[in-house]
Backbone of each chain as ProteinMPNN parsed JSONL, in Angstrom:
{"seq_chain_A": "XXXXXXXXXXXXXXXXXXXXXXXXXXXXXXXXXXXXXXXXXXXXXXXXXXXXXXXXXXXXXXXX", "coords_chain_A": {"N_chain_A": [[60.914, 140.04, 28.763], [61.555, 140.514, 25.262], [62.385, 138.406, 22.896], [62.172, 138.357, 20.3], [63.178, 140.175, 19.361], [66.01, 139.987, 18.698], [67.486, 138.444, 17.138], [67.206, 139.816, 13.517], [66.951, 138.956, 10.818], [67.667, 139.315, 7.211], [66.493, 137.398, 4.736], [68.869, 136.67, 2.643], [70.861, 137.077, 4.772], [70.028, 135.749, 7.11], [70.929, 133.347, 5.508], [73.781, 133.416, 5.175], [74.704, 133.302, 7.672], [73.444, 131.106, 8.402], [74.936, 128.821, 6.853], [77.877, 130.075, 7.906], [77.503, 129.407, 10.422], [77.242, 126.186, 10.55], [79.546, 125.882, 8.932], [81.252, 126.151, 10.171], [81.245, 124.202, 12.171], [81.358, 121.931, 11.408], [83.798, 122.371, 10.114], [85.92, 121.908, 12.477], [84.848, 119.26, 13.473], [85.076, 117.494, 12.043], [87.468, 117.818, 11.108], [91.229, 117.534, 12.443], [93.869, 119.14, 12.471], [95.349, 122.372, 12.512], [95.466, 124.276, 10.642], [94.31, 122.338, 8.626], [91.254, 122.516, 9.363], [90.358, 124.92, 8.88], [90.996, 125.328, 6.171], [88.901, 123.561, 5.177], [86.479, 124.398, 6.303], [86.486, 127.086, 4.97], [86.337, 126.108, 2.426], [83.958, 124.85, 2.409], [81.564, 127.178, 3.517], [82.313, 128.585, 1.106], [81.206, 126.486, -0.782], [78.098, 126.289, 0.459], [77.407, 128.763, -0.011], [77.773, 128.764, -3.218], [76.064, 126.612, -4.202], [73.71, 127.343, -2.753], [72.465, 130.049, -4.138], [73.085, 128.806, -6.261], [70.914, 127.51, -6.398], [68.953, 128.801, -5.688], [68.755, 131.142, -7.933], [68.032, 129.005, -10.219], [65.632, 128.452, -9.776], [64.452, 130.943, -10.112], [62.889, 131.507, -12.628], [60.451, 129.806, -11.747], [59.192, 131.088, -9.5], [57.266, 133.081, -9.703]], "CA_chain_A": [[61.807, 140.422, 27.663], [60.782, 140.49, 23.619], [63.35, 137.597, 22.546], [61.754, 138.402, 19.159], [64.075, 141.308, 18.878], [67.055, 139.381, 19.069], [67.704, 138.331, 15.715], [66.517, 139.821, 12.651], [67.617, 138.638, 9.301], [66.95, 139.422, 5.725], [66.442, 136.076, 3.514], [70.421, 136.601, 2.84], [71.328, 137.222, 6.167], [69.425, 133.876, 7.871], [71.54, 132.337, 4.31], [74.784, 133.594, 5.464], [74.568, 132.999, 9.821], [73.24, 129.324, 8.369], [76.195, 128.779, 6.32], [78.889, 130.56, 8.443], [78.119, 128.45, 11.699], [77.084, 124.946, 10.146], [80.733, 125.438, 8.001], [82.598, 125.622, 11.381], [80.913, 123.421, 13.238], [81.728, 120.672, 10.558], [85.223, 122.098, 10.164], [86.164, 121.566, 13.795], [84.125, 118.169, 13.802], [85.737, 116.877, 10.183], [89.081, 117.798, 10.849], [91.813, 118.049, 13.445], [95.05, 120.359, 12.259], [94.213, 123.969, 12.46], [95.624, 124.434, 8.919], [92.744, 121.848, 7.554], [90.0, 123.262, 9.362], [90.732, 126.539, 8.132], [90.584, 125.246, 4.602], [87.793, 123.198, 5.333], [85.368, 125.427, 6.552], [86.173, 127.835, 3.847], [85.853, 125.585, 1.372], [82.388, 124.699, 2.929], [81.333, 127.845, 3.161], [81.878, 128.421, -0.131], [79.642, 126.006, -1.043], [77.242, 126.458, 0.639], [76.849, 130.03, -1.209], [77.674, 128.709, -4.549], [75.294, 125.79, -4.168], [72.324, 127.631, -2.319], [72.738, 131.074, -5.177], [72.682, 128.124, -7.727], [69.585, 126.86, -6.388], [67.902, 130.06, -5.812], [68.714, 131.107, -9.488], [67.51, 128.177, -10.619], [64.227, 128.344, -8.76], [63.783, 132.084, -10.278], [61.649, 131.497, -13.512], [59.299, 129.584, -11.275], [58.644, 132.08, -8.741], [56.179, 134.021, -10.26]], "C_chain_A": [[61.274, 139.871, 26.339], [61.754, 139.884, 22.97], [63.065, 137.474, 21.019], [62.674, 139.111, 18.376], [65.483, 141.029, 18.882], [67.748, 139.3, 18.091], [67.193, 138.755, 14.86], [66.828, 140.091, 11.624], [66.722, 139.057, 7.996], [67.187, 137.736, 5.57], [68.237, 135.732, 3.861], [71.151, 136.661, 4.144], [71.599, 135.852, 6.965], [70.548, 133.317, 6.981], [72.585, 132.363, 4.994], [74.794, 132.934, 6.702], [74.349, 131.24, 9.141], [74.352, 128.677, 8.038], [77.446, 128.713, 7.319], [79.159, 129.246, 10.244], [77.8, 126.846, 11.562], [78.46, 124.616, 9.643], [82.236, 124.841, 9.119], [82.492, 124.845, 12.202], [81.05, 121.751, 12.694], [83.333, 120.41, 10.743], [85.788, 121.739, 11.166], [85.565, 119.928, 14.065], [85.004, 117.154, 12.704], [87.267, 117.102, 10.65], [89.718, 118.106, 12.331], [92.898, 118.752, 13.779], [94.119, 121.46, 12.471], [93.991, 124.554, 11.47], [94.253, 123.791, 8.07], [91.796, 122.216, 8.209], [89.376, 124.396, 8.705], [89.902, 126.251, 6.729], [89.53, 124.823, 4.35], [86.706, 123.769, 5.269], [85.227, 126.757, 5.601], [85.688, 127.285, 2.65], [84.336, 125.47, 1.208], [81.409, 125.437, 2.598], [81.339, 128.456, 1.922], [80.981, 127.654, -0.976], [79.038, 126.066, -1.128], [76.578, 127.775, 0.124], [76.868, 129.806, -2.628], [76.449, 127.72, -4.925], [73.511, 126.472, -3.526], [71.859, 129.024, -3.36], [72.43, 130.573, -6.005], [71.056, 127.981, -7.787], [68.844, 128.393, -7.051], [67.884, 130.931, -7.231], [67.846, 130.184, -10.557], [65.823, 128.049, -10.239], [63.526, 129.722, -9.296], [63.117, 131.909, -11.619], [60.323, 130.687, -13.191], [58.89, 130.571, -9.88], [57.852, 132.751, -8.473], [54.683, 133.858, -11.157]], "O_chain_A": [[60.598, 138.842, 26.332], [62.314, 140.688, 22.225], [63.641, 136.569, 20.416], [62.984, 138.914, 17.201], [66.202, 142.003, 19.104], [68.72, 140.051, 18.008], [66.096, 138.197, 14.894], [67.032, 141.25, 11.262], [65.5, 139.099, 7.852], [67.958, 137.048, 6.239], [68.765, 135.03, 4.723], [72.218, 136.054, 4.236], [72.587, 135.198, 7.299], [71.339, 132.676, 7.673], [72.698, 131.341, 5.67], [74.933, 131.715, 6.595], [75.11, 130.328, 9.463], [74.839, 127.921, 8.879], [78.003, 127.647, 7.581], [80.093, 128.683, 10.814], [78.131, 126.184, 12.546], [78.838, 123.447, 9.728], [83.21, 124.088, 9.129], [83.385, 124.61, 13.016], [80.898, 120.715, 13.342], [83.992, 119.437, 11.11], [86.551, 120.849, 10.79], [86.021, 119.432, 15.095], [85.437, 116.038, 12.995], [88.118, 116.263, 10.352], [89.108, 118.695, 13.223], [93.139, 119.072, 14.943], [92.898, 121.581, 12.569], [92.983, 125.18, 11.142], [93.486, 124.336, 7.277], [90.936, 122.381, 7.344], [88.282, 124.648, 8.2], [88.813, 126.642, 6.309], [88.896, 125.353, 3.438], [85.962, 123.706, 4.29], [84.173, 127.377, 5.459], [84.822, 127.798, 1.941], [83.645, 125.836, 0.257], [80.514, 125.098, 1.824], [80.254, 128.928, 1.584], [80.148, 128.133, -1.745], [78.524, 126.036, -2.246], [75.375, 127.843, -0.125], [76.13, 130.485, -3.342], [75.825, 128.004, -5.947], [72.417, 126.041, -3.891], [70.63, 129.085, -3.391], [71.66, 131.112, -6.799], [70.248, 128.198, -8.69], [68.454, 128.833, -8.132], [66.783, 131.392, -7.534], [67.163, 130.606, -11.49], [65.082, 127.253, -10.816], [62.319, 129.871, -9.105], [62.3, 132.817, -11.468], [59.332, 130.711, -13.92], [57.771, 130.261, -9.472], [57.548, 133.129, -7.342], [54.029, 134.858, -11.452]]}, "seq_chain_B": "XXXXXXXXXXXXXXXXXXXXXXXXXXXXXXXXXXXXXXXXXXXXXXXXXXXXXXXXXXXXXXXXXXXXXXXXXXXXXXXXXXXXXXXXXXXXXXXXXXXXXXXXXXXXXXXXXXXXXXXXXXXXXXXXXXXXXXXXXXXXXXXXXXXX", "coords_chain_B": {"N_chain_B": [[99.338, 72.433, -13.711], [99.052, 70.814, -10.553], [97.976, 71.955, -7.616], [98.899, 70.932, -4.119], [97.123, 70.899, -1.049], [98.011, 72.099, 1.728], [97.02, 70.475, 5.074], [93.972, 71.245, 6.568], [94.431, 72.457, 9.908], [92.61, 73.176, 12.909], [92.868, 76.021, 14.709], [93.262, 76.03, 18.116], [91.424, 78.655, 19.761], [92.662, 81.175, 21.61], [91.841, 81.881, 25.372], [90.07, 84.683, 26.376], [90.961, 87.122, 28.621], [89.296, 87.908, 31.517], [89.61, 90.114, 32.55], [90.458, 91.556, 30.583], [87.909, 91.371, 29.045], [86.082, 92.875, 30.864], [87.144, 95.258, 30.844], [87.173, 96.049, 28.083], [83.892, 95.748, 28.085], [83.934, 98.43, 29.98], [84.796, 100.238, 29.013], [83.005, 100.416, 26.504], [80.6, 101.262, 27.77], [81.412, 103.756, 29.276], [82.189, 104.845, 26.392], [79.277, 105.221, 25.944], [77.805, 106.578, 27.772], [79.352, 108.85, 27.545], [78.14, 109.459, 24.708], [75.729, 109.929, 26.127], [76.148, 112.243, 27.828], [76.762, 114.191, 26.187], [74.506, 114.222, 23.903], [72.932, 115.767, 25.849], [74.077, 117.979, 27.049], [74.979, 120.054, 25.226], [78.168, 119.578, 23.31], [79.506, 118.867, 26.127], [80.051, 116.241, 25.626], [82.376, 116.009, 24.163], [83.881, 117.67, 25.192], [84.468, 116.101, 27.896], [86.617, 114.511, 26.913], [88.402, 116.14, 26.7], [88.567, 117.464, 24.961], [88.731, 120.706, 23.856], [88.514, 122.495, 22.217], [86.624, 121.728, 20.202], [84.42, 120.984, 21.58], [83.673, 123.219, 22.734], [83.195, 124.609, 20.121], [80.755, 123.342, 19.611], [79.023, 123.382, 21.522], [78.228, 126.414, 21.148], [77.695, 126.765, 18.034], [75.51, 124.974, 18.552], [74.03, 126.775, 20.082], [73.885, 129.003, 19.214], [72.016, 128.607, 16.761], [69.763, 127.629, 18.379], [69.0, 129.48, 19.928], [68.268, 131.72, 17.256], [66.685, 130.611, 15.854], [64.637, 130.45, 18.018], [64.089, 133.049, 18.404], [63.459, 134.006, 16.186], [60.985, 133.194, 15.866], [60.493, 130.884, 15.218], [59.103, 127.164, 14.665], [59.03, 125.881, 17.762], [58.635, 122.305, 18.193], [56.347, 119.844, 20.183], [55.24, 117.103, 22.07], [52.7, 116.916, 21.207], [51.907, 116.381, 18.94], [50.589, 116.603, 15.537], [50.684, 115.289, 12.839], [53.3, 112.806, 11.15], [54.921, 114.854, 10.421], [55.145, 116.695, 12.711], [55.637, 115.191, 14.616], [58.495, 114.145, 13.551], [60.231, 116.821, 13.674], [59.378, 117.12, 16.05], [61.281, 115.223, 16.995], [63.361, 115.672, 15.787], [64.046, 118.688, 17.629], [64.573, 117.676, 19.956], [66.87, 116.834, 20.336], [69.105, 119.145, 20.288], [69.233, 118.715, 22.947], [69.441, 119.938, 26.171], [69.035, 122.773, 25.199], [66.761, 122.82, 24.174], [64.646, 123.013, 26.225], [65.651, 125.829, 26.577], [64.537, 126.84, 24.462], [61.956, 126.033, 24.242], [61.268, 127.843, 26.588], [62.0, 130.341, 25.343], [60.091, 130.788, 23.508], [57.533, 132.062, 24.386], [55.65, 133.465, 22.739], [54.601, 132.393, 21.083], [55.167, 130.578, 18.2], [55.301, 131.917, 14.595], [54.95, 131.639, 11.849], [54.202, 132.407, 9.345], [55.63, 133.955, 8.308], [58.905, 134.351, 6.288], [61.072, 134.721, 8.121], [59.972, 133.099, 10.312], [59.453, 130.507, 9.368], [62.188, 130.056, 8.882], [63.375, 130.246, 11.059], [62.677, 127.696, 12.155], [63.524, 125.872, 11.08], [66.338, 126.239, 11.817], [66.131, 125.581, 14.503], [65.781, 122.879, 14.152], [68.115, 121.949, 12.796], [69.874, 122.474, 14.388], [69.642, 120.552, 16.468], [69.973, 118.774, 15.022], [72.661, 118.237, 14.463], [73.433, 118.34, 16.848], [72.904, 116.112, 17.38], [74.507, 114.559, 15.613], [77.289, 115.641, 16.682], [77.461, 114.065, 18.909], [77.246, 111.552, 18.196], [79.701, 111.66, 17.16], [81.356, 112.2, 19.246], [80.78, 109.845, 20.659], [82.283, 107.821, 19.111], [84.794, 108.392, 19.384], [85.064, 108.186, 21.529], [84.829, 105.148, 21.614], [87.357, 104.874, 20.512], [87.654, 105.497, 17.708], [89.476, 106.875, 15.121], [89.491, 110.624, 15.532]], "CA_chain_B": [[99.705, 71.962, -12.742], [98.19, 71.459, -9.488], [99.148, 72.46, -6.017], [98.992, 70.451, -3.375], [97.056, 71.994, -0.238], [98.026, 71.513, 3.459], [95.711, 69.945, 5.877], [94.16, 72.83, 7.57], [94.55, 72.038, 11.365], [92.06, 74.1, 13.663], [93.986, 76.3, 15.772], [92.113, 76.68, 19.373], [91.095, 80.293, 20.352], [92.932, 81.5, 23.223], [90.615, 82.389, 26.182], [90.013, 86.192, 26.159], [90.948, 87.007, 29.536], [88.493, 88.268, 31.892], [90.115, 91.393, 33.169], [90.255, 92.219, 28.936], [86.7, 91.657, 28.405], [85.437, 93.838, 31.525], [87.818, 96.363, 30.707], [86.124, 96.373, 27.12], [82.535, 96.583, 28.979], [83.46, 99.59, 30.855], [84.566, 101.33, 28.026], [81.533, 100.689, 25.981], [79.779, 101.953, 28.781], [81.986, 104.897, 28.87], [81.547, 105.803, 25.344], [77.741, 105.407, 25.872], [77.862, 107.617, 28.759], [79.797, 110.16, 26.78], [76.953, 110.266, 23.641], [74.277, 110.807, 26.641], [76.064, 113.88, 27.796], [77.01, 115.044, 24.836], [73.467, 114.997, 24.001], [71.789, 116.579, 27.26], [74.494, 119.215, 26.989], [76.018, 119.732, 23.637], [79.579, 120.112, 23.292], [79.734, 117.793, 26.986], [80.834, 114.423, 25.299], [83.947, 116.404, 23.815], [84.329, 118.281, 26.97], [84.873, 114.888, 29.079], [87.579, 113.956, 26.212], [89.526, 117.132, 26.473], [88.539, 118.244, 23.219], [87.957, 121.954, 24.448], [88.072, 123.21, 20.824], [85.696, 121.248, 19.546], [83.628, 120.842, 22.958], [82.816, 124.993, 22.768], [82.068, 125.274, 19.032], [79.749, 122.645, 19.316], [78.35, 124.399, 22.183], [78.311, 127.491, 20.595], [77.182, 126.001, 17.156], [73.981, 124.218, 18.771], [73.375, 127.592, 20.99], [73.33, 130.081, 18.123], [70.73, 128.12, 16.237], [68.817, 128.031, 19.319], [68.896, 131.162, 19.961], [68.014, 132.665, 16.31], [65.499, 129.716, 15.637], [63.711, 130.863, 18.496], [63.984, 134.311, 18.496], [62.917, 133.881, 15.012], [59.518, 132.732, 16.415], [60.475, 129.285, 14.823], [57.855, 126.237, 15.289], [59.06, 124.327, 18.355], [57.835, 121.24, 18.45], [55.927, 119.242, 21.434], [55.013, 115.509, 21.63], [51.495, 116.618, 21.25], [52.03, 116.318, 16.837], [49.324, 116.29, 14.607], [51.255, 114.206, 12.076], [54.131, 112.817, 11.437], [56.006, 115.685, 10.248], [55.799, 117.101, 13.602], [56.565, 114.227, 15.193], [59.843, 114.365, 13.331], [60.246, 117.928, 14.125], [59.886, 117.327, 17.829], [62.653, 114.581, 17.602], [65.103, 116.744, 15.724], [64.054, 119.407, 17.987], [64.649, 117.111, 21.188], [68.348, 116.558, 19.653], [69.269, 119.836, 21.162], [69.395, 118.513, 24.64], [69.287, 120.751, 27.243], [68.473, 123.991, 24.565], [64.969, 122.311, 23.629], [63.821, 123.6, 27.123], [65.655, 127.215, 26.39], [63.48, 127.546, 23.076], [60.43, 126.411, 24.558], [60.845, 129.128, 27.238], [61.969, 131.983, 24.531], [58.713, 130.888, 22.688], [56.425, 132.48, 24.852], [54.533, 134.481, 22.216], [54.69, 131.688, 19.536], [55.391, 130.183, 16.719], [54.536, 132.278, 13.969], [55.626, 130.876, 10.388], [53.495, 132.788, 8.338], [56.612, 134.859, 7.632], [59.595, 133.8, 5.77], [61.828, 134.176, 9.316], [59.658, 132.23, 11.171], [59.901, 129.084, 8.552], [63.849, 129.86, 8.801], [63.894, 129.949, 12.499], [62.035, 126.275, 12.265], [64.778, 124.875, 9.986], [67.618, 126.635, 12.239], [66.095, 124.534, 15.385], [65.691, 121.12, 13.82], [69.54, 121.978, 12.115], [70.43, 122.274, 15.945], [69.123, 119.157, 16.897], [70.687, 117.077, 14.246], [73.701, 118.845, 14.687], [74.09, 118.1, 17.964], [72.802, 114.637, 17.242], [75.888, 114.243, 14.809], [78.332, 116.101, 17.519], [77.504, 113.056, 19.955], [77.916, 110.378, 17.657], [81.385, 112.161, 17.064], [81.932, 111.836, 20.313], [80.72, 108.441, 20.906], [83.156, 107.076, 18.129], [85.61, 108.808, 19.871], [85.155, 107.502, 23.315], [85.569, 103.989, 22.092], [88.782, 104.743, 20.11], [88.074, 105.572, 16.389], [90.263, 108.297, 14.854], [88.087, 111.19, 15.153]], "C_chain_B": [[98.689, 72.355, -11.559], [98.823, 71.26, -8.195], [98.585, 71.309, -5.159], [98.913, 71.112, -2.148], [97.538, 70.878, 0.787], [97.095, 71.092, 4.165], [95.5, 71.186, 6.217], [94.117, 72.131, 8.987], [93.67, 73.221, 12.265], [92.927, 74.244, 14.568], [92.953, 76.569, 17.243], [92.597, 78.208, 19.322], [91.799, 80.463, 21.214], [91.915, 81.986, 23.639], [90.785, 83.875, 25.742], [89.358, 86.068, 28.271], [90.073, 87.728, 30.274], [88.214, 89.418, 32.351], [89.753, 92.567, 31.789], [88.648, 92.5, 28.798], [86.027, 92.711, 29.708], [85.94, 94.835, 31.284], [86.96, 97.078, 29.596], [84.685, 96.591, 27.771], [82.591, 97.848, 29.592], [83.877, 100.445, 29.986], [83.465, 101.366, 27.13], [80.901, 101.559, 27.073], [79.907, 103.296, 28.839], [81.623, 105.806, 27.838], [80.034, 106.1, 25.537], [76.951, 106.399, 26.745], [78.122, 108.63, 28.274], [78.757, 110.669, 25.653], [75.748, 110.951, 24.373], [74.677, 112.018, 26.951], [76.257, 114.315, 26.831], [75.556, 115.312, 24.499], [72.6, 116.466, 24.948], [72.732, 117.787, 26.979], [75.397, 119.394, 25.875], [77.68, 120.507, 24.094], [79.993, 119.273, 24.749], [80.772, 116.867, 26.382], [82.608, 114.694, 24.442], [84.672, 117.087, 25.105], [84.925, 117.299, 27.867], [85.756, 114.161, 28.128], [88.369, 114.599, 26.256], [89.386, 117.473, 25.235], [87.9, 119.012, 23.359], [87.625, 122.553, 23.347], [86.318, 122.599, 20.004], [84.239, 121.114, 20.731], [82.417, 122.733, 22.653], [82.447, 125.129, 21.421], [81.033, 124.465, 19.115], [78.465, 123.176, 20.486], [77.323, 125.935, 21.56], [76.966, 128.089, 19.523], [75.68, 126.532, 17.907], [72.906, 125.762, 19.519], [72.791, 128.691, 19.996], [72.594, 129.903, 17.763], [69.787, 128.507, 16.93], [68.414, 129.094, 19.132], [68.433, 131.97, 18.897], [67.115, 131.674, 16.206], [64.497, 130.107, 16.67], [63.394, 132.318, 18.523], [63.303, 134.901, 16.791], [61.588, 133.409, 15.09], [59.6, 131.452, 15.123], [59.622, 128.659, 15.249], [59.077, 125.251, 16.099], [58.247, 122.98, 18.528], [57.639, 120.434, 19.844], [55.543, 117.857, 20.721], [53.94, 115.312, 21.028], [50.939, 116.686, 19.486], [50.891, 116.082, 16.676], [49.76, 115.237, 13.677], [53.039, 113.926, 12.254], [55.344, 113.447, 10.796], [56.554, 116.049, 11.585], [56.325, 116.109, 14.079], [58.338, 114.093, 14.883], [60.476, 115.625, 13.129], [60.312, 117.926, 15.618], [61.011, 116.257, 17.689], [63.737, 115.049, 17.199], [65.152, 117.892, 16.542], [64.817, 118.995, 19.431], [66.21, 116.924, 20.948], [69.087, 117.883, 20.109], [69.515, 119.569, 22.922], [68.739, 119.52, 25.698], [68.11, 122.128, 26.664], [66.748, 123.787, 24.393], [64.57, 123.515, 25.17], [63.988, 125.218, 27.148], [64.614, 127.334, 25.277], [62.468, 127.305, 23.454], [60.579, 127.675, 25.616], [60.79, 130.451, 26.321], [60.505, 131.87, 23.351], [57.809, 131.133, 23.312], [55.294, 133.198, 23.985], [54.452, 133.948, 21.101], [55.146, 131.696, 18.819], [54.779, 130.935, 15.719], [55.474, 132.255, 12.418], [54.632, 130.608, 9.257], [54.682, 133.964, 7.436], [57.788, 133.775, 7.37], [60.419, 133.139, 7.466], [61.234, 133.333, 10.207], [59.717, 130.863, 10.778], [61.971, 128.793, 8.639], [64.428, 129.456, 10.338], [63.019, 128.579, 12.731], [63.277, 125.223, 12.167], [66.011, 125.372, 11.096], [67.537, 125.438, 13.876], [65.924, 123.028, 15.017], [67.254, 121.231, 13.373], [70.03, 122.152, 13.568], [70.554, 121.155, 16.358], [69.941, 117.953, 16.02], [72.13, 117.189, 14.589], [74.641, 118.227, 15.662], [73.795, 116.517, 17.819], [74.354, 113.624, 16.576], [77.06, 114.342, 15.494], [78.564, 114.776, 18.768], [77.761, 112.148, 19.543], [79.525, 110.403, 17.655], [82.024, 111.356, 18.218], [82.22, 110.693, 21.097], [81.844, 107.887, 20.264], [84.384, 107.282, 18.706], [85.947, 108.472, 20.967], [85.307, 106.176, 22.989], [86.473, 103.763, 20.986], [89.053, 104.928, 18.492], [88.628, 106.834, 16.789], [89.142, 109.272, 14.748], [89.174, 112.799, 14.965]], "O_chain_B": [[97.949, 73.324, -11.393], [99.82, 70.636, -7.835], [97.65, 70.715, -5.697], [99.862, 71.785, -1.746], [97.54, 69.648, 0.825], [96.01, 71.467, 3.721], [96.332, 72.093, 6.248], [93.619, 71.006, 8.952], [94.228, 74.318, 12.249], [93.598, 73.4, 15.16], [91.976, 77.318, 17.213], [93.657, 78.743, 18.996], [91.569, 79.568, 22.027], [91.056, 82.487, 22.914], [91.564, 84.201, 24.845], [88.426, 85.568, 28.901], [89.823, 88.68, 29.533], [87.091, 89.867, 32.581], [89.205, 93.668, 31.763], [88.182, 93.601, 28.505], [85.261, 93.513, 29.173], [85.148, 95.755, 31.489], [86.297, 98.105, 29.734], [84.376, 97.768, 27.961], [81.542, 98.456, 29.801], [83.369, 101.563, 30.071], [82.937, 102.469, 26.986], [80.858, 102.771, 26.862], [78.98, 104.065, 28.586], [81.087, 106.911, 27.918], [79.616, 107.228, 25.275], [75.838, 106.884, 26.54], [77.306, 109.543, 28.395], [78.465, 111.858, 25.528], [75.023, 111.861, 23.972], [73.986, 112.976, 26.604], [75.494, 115.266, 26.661], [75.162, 116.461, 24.703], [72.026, 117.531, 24.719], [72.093, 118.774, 26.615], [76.484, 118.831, 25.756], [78.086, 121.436, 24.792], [81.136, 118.852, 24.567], [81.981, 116.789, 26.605], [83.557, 113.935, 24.244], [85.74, 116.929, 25.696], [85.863, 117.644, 28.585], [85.783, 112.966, 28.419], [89.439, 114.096, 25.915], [90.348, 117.777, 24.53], [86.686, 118.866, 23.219], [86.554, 123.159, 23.295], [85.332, 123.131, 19.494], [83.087, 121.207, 20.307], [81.252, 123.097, 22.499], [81.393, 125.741, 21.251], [80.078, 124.977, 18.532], [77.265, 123.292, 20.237], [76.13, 126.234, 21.615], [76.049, 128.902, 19.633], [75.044, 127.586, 17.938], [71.681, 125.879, 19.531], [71.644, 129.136, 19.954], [71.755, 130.768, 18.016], [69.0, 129.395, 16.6], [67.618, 129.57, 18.324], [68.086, 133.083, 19.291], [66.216, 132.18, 16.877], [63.347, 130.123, 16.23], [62.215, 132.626, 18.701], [62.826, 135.995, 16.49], [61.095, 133.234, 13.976], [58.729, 131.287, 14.269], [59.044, 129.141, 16.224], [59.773, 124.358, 15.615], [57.158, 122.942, 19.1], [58.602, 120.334, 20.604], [55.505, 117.523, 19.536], [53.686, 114.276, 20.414], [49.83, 116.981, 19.04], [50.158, 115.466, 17.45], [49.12, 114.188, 13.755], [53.823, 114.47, 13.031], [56.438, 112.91, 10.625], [57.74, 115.941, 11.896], [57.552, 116.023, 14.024], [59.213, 113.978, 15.741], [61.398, 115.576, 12.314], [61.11, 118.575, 16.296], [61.892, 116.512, 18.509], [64.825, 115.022, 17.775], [66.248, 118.444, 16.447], [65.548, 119.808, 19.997], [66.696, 116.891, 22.079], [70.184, 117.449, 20.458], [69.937, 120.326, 23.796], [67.531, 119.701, 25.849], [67.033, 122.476, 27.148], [65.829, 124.597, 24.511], [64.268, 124.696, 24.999], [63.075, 125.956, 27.518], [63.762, 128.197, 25.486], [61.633, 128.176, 23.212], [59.83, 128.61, 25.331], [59.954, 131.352, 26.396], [60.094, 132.751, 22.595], [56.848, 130.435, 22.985], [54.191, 133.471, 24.458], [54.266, 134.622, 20.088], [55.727, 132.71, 18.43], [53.558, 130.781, 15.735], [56.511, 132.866, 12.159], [54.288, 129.628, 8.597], [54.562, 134.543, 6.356], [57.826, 132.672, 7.916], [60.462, 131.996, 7.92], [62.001, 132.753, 10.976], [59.987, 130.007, 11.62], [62.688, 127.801, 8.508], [65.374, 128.762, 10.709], [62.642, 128.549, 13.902], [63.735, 124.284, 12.818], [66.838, 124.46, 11.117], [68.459, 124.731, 14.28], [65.985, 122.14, 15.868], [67.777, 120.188, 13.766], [71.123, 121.587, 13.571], [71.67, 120.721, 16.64], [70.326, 116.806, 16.252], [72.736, 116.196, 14.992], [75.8, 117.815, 15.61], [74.66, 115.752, 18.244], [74.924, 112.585, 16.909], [77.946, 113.517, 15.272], [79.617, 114.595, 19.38], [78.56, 111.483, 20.202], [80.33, 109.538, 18.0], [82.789, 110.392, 18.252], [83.171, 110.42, 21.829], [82.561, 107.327, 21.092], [85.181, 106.352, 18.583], [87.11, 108.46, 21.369], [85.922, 105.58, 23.873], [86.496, 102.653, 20.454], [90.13, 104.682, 17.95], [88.561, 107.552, 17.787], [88.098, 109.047, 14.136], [88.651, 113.86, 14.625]]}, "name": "protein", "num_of_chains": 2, "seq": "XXXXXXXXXXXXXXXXXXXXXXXXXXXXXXXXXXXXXXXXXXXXXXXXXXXXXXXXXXXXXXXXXXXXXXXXXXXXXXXXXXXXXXXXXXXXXXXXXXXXXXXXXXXXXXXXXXXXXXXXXXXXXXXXXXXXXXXXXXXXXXXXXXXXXXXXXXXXXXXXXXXXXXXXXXXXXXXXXXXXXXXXXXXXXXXXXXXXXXXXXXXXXXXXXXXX"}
């Protein structure tokens, strides 16, 4: 079997999947209501897109 | 004005009874037992606490990585490092537990991290590894009685 074909992300994609299961795997670890996980892991996730978008913005007049 | 202190008087220790302190030994032990499975099988060391929620995402978690880090023809790492990047690449990789041996099998056709996804599926297996490294401490802390 070609376990190559399994996953295959754009840039954004890999960004997102990295994000999405690092945010819940904190929120569930960080917190123990169901209410603050919730918020948690969104919050997180947010983050982690406003913070990795910043970068990568930031990073675009050296790029080239 | 000045105060006037009390003698201090040493108070003896009470013993610490013997039943107490083995009791404490076998829970250390316990918890220490609980971070090794938790390592070897992630999501374990919450599993043997009853913490099924947290037991399966951490499962889950550590498996997805796997699973797209290798299928991403990510660089697993072996002991056999050139420097010591890999070297610290095979020990966050080894932090996975059990999965390390799934990604070396789904890497049959290499590592190849001349493409962006293959540098992403690198970073997604060492982010496994710590992951789960972090999920066991959890658990440890937890097995000998902090709030977790």
């Amino acid at each position: 079997m070609n376990y190559t074909s399994l996953f295959h992300f754009t840039h954004f994609q890999a960004f997102l999947f990295f994000a999405a299961v690092i945010s819940v795997a904190f929120g569930f670890l960080g917190r123990r209501q169901p209410k603050d996980r919730v918020k948690y892991i969104l919050w997180s996730f947010l983050l982690f897109l406003v913070v990795g978008i910043g970068i990568a913005w930031a990073m675009y007049p050296f790029s080239r | 004005m000045t105060e006037q202190s009390a003698p201090i008087v040493p108070v003896p220790e009470a013993p610490v009874p013997a039943r107490k302190e083995s009791a404490s030994a076998a829970s250390e032990n316990r918890a220490w037992a609980v971070a090794v499975a938790g390592w070897l099988v992630p999501g374990l060391g919450h599993a043997l606490q009853r913490m099924w929620g947290r037991a399966f995402v951490v499962f889950v978690a550590v498996g997805l990585l796997v699973i797209a880090g290798a299928s991403m023809r990510g660089n697993v790492f072996t002991s056999n490092g050139n420097d010591a990047f890999d070297t610290l690449g095979y020990i966050a990789d080894l932090g996975t537990g059990c999965f390390y041996f799934l990604a070396r099998f789904m890497e049959r056709t290499g590592a190849d991290v001349s493409h962006a996804g293959g540098d992403y599926g690198t970073r997604f297996l060492a982010t496994a590894g710590v992951l789960n490294l972090l999920a066991a401490l959890h658990a440890f802390e937890a097995a000998r009685g902090r709030k977790a």
